[in-house]
Every structure is written in structure tokens, then in C-alpha cells.
N, C-alpha and C positions, 0 to 999 in steps of 0.2 A: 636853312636850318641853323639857329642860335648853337654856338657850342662853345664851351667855358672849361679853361684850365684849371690845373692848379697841380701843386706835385703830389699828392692824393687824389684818390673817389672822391674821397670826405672832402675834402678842401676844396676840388672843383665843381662840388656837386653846393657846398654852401657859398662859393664865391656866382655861381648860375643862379642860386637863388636870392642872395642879395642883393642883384643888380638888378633881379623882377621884381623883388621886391613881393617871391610867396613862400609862406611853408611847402614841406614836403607833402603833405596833401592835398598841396593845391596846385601839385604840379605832375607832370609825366617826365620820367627820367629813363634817360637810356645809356647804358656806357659806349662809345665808342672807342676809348684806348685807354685802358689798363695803367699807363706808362712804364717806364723803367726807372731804376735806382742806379744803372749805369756802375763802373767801376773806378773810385776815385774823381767821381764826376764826368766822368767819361763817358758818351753814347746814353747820359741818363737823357729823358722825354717824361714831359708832365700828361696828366691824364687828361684823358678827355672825356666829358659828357654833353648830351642834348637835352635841353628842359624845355617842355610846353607847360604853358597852363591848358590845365583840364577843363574840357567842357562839361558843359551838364550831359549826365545821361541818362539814360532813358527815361523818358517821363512817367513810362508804364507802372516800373518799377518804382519809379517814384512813390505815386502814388501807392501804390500796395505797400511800402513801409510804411507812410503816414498813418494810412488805415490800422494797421497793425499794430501802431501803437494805441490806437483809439482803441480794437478790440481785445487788445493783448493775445491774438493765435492768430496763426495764416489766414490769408484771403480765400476764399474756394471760388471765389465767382466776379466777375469785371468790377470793378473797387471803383469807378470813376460813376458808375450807372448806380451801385450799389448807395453808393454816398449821396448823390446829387437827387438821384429821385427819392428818397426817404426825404431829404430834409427841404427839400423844393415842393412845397404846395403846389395842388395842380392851381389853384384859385389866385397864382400869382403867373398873370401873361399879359401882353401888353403893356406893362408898367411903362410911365414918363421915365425921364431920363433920372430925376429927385427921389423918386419913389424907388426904383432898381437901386440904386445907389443906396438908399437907407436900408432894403430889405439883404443885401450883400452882402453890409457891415453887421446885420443881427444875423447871419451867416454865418461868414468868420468867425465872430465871437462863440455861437456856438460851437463851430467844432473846434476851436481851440480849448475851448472849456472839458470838452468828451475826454481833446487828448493830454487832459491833467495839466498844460498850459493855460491857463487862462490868460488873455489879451486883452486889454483895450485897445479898441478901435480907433483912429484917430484919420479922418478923413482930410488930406491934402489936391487942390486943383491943380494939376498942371497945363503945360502948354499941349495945343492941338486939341481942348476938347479929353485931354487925362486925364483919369481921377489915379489918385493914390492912395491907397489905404494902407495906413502905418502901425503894425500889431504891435503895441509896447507891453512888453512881458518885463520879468528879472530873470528869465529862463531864454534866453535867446537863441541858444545851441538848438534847445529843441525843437526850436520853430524854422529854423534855417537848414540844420543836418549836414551831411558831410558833402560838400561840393555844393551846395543848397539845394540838394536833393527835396529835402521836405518841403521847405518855400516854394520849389518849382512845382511842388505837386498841388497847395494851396492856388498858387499862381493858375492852376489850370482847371482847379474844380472852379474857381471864380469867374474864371473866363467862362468855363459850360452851363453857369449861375446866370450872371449877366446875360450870356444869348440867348440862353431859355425864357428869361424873364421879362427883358426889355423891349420895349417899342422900337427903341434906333438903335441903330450899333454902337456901344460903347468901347472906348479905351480903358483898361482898368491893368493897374501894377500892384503885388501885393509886395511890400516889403517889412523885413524887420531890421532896426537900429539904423547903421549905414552899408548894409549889406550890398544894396544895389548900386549904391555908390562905388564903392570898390571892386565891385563885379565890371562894372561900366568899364575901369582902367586896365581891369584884367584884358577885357573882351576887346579894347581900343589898340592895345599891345596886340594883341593875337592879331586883329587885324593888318596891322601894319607890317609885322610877323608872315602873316600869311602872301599878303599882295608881294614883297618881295621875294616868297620863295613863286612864286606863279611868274613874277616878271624876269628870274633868272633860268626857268626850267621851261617856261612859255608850256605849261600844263595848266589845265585847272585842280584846283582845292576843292575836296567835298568837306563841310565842318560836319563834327556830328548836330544833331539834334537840339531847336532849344527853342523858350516862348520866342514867339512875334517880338516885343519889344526887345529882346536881345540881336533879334537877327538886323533889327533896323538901326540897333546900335553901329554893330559891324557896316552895315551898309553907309549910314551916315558917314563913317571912317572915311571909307575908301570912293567918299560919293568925289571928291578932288584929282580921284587919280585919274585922268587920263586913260592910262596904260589896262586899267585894272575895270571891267564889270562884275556884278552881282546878281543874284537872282535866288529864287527860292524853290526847293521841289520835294516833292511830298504830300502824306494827308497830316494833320495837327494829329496827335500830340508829337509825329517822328519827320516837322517838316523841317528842314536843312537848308543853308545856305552853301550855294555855290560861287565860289570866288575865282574867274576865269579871264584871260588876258584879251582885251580887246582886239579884236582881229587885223584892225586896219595898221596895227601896231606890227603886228609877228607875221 
């Protein structure tokens, strides 16, 4: 567990976050010692905290904000079936790989448009057979939200877009500006974070909840360690990586 002094809250809570390198919303904070002011410097102790970066969470709920800003009032009924079958023709199945990918991108765009964001689409190839689809707004908060709650709920109606639609199984990343960029250093930290607290408590780490390519982020991390396996368990949209200490090791 990271834990950061300082002769304050405040001061070990911004010196924990400096050195991650997140805001306070992008982190989980815990006090663990208060300190003391001591007498004439005497018996004084600096304080202590623990900061994680926050993972994403739930994607359920994700998604049901998204929505919600598209219809401006609560959801009353499954918001990922709600959305995906209205705006998914039944006349789009089997698509090529070119065609999924084109009808995806007139996707996004539409419900970026519904939710007063409007997007351009701007389609990137990556490695392994990924596509990227990069929303350029001037509104960026909106399309990302607080933890990338929003993004992540994009990220998954696209995923349930593409598999409904396509012939093969596609890889597909929705990102806005350099979001996933920095998400990636976040998630490479945690990892690294993580394998050392598993390799001194010889326990496994349950993470919460997060898309496929974040969990494979993590797992690329810690594919070096030795010490350290990985694995996945759950149904989508609540499946979890497990980060647990190789047995031959403990």
C-alpha cells in the first residue's frame, strides 16, 4: 500500500498526489495517521495517507448517466438494450470487417449529436487488427465524465454495436483527445502497485470492473513478472481482473 507524508492531511495528501501524478478525483484517499504538532518539536509525527487511482466503475451505471443526459430524466428500463436496439437496424448483420467499422462511426456520431455533443469521428488503425475511433469535440468533459465514466459507457455500447453487427470479431477503442493515453499510465501504475502488494502479502488482488482493453493493459504490465499471474472472471460489462501470486513462487 503507497503511503505519503507530509506534516499535514493537506500536504501529504498533495505531496501522494504529485508524485502519481492525479487530481483528487482521480484518486482514492484514506487517512491513516492524523499526526501530531508535538510539543516544542517534541514527539511531533507527520501525517499519513494512502492514495489509489480509481478505477472505473460500474459500467451499468455508466451507462444510465450517458443516457440521461441524452434524455434529460431517469432511465426506467436496461439503457444498454434501450439504446443499442432502437438505433441498430435489424438489416445491419453480418457486416465485413470495412462496413461494421463505417456503420459504428455513423453510430457514435449519432448519439453524440442526441447528447448535445456533437463529434467528429475520426477513424485510427491500430496494432493487432484495432480500430480506434477518435470523437473530436470542444466539449471533451462531456464525453469522457468523471473517472471516464461516460467514455466507458460509449466504449461498451460500441463493443455491443460491433458484435451485433459484424461478420468477425472486431477490436474497437473509443477515445476522446488523450484520455486513453493517460488512463494507460494510470492503469500501468496500478498495476505495478498492485503485483507488489500481492507479492508481499502472497494474496491475490480482486480489481473492480473495466473494458477488455484496460484489463489487457494491466495484464501486458505484469506479463514480465514472474512472481505475479493474471486472469479474468466475470460476465461483461462487471468482468474483473484478478492479479494473484504464482504458486511455484509462495
Amino acid at each position: 500500500m503507497p503511503v505519503y507524508e507530509g506534516a499535514t492531511i493537506d500536504e501529504a495528501i498533495k505531496h501522494g498526489l504529485d508524485v502519481l501524478g492525479l487530481t483528487k478525483d482521480e484518486a482514492e484517499i484514506s487517512i491513516l495517521d492524523e499526526g501530531k504538532k508535538g510539543f516544542l518539536g517534541i514527539g511531533k509525527k507527520n501525517a499519513q495517507v494512502s492514495i489509489e487511482p480509481t478505477v472505473a466503475e460500474e459500467i451499468s451505471e455508466a451507462v444510465e448517466e450517458a443516457v440521461e443526459e441524452v434524455m434529460g430524466e431517469p432511465v426506467t428500463e436496461p439503457v444498454v438494450e434501450k439504446i443499442s436496439e432502437t438505433a441498430i437496424s435489424e438489416e445491419l448483420s453480418e457486416l465485413d470487417n470495412e462496413e461494421a467499422i463505417k456503420h459504428l462511426a455513423i453510430y457514435l456520431t449519432d448519439i453524440t449529436r442526441e447528447m448535445g455533443v456533437p463529434a467528429l469521428v475520426k477513424i485510427e488503425r491500430g496494432d493487432n487488427n484495432l480500430t480506434i475511433f477518435n470523437l473530436e469535440t470542444n466539449k471533451q468533459g462531456m464525453l469522457i465524465g468523471k473517472h471516464g465514466k461516460i467514455l466507458n459507457a460509449l466504449q461498451y455500447l460500441a463493443q455491443v454495436f460491433v458484435h451485433r453487427v459484424a461478420k468477425n470479431k472486431l477490436s474497437v477503442v473509443v477515445n476522446v483527445g488523450n484520455y486513453r493515453q493517460k488512463r494507460e499510465e494510470v492503469l500501468v501504475r496500478l498495476a505495478k502497485r498492485t503485483a507488489e502488494k500481492v507479492k508481499e502479502t502472497g494474496r491475490p488482488v480482486f480489481l473492480e470492473p473495466m473494458p477488455a482493453f484496460e484489463r489487457k493493459m494491466i495484464h501486458s504490465a505484469l506479463s514480465y513478472d514472474d512472481y505475479i499471474k493474471t486472469h479474468s472472471e466475470g460476465e461483461e460489462p462487471y468482468r474483473y481482473l484478478v492479479v494473484e501470486p504464482a504458486k511455484k513462487y509462495f
